[in-house]
VOVO-12610 format. One record per residue: residue number from 1; x, y, z of N, C-alpha, C in turn. Coordinates in steps of 0.001 Angstrom, whole numbers, padded with zeros to 6 digits. Layout:
REM VOVO-12610
drenti = NUM; n_c1 = X; n_c2 = Y; n_c3 = Z; ca_c1 = X; ca_c2 = Y; ca_c3 = Z; c_c1 = X; c_c2 = Y; c_c3 = Z
...
***
This chain:
REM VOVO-12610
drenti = 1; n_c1 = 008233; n_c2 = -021330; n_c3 = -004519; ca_c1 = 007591; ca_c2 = -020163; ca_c3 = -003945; c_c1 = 006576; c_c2 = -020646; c_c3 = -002912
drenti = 2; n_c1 = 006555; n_c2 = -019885; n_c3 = -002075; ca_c1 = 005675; ca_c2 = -020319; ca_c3 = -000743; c_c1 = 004170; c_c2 = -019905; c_c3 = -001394
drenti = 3; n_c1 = 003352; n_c2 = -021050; n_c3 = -001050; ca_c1 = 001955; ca_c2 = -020077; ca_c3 = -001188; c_c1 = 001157; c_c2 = -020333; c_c3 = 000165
drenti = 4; n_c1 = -000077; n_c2 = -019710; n_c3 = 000168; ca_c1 = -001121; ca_c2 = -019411; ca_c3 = 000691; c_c1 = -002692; c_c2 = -019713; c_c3 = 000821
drenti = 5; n_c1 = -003428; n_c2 = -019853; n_c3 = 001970; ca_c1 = -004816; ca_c2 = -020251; ca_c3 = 001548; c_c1 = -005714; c_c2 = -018917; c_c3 = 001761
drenti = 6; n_c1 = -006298; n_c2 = -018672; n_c3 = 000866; ca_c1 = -007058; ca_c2 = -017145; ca_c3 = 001118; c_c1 = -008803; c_c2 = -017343; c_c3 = 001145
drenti = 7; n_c1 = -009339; n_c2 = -016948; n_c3 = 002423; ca_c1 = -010666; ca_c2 = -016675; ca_c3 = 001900; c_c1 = -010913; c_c2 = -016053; c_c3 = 001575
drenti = 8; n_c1 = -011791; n_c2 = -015264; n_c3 = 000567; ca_c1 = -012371; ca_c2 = -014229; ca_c3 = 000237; c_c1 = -013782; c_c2 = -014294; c_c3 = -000189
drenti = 9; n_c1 = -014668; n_c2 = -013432; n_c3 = 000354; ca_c1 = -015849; ca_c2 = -013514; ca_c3 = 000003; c_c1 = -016238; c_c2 = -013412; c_c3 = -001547
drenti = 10; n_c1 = -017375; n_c2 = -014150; n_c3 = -001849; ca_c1 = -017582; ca_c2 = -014369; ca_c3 = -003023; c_c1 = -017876; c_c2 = -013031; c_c3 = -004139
drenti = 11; n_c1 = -018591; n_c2 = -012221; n_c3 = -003743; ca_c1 = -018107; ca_c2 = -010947; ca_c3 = -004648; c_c1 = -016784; c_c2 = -010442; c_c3 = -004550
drenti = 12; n_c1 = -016049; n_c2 = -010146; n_c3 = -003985; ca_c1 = -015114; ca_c2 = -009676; ca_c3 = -003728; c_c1 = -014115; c_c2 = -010422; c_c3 = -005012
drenti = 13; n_c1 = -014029; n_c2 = -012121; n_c3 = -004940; ca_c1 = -013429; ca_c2 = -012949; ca_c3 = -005857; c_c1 = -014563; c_c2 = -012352; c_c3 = -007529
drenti = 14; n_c1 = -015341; n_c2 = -012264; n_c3 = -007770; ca_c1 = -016048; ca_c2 = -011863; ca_c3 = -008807; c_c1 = -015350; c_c2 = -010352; c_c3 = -009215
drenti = 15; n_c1 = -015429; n_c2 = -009297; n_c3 = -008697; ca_c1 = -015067; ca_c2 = -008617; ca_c3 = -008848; c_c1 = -013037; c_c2 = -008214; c_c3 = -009257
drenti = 16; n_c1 = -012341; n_c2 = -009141; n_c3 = -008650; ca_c1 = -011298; ca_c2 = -009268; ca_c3 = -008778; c_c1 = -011311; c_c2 = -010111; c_c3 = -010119
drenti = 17; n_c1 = -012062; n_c2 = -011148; n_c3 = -010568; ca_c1 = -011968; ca_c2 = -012183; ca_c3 = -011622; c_c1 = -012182; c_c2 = -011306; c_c3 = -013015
drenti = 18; n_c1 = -013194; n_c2 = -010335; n_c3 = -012754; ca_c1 = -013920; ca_c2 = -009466; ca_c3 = -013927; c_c1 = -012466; c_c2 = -008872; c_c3 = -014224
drenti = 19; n_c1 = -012047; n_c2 = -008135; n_c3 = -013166; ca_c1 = -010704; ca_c2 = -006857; ca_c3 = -013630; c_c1 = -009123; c_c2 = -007872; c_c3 = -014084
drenti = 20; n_c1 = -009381; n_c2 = -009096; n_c3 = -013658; ca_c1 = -008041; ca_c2 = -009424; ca_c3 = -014010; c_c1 = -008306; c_c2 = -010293; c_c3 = -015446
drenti = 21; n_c1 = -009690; n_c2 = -010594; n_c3 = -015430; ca_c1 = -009447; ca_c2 = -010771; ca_c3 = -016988; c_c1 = -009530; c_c2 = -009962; c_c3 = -018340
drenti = 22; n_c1 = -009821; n_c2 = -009258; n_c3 = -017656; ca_c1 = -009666; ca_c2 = -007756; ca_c3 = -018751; c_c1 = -008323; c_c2 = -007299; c_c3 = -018431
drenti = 23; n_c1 = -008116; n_c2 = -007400; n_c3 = -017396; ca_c1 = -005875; ca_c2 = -007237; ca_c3 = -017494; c_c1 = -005085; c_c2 = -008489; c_c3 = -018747
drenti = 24; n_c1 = -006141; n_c2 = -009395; n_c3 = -018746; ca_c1 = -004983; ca_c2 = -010663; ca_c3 = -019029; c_c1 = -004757; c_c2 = -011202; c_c3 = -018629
drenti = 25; n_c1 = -004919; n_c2 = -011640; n_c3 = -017164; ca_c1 = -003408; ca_c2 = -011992; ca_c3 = -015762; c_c1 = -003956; c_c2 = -013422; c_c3 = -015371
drenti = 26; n_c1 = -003686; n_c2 = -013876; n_c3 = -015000; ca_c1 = -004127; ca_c2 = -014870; ca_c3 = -013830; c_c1 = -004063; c_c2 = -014695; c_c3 = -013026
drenti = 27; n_c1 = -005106; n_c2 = -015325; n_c3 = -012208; ca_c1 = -005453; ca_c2 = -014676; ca_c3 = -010295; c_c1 = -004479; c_c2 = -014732; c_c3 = -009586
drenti = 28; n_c1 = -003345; n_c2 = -015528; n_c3 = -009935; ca_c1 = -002395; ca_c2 = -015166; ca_c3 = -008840; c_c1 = -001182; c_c2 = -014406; c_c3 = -009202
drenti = 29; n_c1 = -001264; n_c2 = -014077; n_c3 = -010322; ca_c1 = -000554; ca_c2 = -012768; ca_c3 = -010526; c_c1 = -001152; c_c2 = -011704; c_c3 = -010301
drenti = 30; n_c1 = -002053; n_c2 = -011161; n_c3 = -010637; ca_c1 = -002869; ca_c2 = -010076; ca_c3 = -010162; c_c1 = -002994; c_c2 = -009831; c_c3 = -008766
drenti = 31; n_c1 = -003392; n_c2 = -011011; n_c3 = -007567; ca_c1 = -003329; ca_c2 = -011244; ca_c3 = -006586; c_c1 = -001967; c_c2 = -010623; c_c3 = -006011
drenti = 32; n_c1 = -000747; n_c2 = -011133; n_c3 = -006549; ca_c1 = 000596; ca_c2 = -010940; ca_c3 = -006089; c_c1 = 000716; c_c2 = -009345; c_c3 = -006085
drenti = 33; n_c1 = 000558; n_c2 = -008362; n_c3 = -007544; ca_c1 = 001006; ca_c2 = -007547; ca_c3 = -007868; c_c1 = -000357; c_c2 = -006775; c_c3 = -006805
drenti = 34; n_c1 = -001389; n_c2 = -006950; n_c3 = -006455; ca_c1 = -002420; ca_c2 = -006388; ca_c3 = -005464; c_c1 = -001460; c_c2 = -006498; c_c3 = -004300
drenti = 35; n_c1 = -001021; n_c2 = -006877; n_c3 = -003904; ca_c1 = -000468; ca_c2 = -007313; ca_c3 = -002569; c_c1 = 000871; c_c2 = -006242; c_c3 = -002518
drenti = 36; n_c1 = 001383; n_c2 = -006409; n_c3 = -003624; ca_c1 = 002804; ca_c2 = -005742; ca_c3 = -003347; c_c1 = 002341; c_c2 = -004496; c_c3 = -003508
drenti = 37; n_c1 = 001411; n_c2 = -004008; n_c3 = -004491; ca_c1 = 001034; ca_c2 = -002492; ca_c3 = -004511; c_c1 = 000629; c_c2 = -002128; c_c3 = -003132
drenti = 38; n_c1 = -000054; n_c2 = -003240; n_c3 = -002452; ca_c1 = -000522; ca_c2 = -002466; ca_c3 = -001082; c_c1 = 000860; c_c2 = -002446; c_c3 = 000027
drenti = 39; n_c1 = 001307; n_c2 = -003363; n_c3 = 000022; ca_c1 = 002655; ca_c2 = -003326; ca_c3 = 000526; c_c1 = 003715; c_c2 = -001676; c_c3 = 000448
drenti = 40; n_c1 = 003711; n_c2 = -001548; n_c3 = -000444; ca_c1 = 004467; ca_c2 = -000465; ca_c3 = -001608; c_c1 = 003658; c_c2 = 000772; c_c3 = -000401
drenti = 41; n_c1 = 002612; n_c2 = 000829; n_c3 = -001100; ca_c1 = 002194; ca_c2 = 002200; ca_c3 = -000352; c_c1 = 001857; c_c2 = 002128; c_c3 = 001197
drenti = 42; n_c1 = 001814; n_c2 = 001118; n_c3 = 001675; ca_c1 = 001876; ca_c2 = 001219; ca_c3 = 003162; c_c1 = 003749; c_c2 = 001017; c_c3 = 003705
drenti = 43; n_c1 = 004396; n_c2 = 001564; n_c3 = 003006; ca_c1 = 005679; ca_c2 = 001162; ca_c3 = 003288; c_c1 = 005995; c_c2 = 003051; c_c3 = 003028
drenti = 44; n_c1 = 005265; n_c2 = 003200; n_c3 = 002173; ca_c1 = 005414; ca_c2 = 005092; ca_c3 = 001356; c_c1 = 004633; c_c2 = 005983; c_c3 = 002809
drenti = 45; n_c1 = 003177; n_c2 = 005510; n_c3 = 003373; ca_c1 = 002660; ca_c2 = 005842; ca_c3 = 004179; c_c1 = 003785; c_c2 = 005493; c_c3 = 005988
drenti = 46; n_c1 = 004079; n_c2 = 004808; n_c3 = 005824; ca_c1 = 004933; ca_c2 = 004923; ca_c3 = 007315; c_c1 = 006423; c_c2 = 005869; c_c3 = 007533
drenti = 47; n_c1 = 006725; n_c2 = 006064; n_c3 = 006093; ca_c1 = 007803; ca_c2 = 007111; ca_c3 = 005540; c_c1 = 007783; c_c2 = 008413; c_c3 = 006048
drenti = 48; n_c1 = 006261; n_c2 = 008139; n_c3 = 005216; ca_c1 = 005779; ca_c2 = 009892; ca_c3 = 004982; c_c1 = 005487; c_c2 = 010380; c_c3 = 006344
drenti = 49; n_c1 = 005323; n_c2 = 009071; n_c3 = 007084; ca_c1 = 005141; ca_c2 = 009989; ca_c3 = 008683; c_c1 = 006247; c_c2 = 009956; c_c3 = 009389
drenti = 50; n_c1 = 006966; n_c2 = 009517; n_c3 = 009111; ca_c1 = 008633; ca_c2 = 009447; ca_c3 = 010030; c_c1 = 009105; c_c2 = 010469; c_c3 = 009449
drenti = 51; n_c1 = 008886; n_c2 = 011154; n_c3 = 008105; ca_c1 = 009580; ca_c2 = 012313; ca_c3 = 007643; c_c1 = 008389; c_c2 = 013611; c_c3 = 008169
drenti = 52; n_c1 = 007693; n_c2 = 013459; n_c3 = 008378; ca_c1 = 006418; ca_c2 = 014626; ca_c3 = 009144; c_c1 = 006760; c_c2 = 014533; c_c3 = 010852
drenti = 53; n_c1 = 007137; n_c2 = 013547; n_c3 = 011421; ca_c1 = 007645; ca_c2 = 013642; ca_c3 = 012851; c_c1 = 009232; c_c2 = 014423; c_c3 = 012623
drenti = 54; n_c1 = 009704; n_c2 = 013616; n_c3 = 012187; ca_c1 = 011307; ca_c2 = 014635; ca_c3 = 011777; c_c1 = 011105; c_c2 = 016092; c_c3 = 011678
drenti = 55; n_c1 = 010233; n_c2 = 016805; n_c3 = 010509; ca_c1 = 009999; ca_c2 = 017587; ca_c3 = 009824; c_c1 = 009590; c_c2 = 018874; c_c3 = 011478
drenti = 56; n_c1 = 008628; n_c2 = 018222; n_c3 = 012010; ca_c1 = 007592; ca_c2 = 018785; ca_c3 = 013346; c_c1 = 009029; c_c2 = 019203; c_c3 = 014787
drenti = 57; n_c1 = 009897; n_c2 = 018350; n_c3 = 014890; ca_c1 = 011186; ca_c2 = 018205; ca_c3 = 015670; c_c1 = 011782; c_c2 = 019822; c_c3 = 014668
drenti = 58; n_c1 = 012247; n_c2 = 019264; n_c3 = 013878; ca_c1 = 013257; ca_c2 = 020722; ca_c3 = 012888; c_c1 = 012611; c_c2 = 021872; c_c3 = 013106
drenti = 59; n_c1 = 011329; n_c2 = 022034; n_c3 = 012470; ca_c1 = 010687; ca_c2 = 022747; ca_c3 = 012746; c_c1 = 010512; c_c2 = 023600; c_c3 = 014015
drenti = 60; n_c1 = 010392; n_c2 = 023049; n_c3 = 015480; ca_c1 = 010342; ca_c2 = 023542; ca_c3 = 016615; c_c1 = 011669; c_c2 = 024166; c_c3 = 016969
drenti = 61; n_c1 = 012979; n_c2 = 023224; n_c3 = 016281; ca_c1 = 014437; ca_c2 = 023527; ca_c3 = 016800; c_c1 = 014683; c_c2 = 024991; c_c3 = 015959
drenti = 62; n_c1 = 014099; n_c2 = 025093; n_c3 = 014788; ca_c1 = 014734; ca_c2 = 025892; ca_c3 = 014204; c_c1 = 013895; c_c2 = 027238; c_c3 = 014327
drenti = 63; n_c1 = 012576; n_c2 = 027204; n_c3 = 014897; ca_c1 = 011733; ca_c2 = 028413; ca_c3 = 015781; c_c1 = 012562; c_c2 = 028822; c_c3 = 016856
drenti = 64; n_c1 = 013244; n_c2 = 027727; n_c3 = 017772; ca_c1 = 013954; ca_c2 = 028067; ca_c3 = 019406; c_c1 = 014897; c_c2 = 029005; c_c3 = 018353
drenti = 65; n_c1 = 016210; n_c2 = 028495; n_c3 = 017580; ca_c1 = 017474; ca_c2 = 029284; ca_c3 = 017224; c_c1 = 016736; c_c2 = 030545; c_c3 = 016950
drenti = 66; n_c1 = 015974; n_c2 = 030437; n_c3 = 015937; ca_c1 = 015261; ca_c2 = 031641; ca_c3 = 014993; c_c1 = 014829; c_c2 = 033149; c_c3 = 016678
drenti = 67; n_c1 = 014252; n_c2 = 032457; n_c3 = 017614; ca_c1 = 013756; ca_c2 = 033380; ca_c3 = 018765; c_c1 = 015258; c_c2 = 033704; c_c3 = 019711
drenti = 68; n_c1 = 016304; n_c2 = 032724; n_c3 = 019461; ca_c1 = 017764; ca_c2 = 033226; ca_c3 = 020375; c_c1 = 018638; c_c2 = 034169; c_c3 = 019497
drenti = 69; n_c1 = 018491; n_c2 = 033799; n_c3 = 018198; ca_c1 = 018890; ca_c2 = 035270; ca_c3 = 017399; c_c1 = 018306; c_c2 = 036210; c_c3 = 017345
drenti = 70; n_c1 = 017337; n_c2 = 036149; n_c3 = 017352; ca_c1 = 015986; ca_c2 = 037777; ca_c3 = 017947; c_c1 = 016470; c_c2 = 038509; c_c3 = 019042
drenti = 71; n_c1 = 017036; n_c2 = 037856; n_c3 = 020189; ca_c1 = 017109; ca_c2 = 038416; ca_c3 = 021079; c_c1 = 018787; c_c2 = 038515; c_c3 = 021289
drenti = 72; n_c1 = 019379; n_c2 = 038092; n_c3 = 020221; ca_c1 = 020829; ca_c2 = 038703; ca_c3 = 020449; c_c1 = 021043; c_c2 = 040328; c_c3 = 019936
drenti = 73; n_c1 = 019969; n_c2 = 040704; n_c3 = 019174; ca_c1 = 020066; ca_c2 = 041855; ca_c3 = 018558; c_c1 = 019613; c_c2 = 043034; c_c3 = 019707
drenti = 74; n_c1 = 018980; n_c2 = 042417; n_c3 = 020780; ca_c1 = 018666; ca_c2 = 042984; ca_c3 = 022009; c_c1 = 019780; c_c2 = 043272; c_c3 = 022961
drenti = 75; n_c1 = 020582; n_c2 = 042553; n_c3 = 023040; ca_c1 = 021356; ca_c2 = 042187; ca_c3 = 023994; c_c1 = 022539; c_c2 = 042998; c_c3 = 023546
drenti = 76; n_c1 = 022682; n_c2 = 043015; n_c3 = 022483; ca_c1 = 024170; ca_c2 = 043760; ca_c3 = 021689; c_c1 = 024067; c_c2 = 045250; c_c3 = 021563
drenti = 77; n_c1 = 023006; n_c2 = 045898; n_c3 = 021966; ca_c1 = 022405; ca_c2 = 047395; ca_c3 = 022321; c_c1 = 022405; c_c2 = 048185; c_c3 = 022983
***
């Protein structure tokens, strides 16, 4: 497995040391599973906006149809 050199400021490592030994873990499991959780949801967050740009597109297309059937009921009169 590839590893890494990390700085981290010294509370920051305290604070991570406190919660992962009350997990159980060792720092570089905890470390890992921190990483992939942030991974995880910044992978959920770039989703959620490619499906809100999609969503904003449909949305506009299906206002245009919705206003050309409005006005077929005009036209057929």
């Amino acid at each position: 497995m590839p590893y890494i050199n990390l700085n981290i400021p010294a509370e920051q490592l305290s604070k991570l040391d406190s919660i992962r030994k009350k997990l159980n873990k060792n720092r570089s499991v905890y470390i890992r599973e921190a990483i992939n959780y942030y991974i995880v949801k910044t992978e959920r967050e770039f989703l959620a906006e490619q499906f809100n740009i999609a969503s904003k597109k449909c949305r506009e297309e299906s206002i245009s149809v919705c206003n050309e059937f409005e006005n077929i009921d005009l036209i057929s009169e």
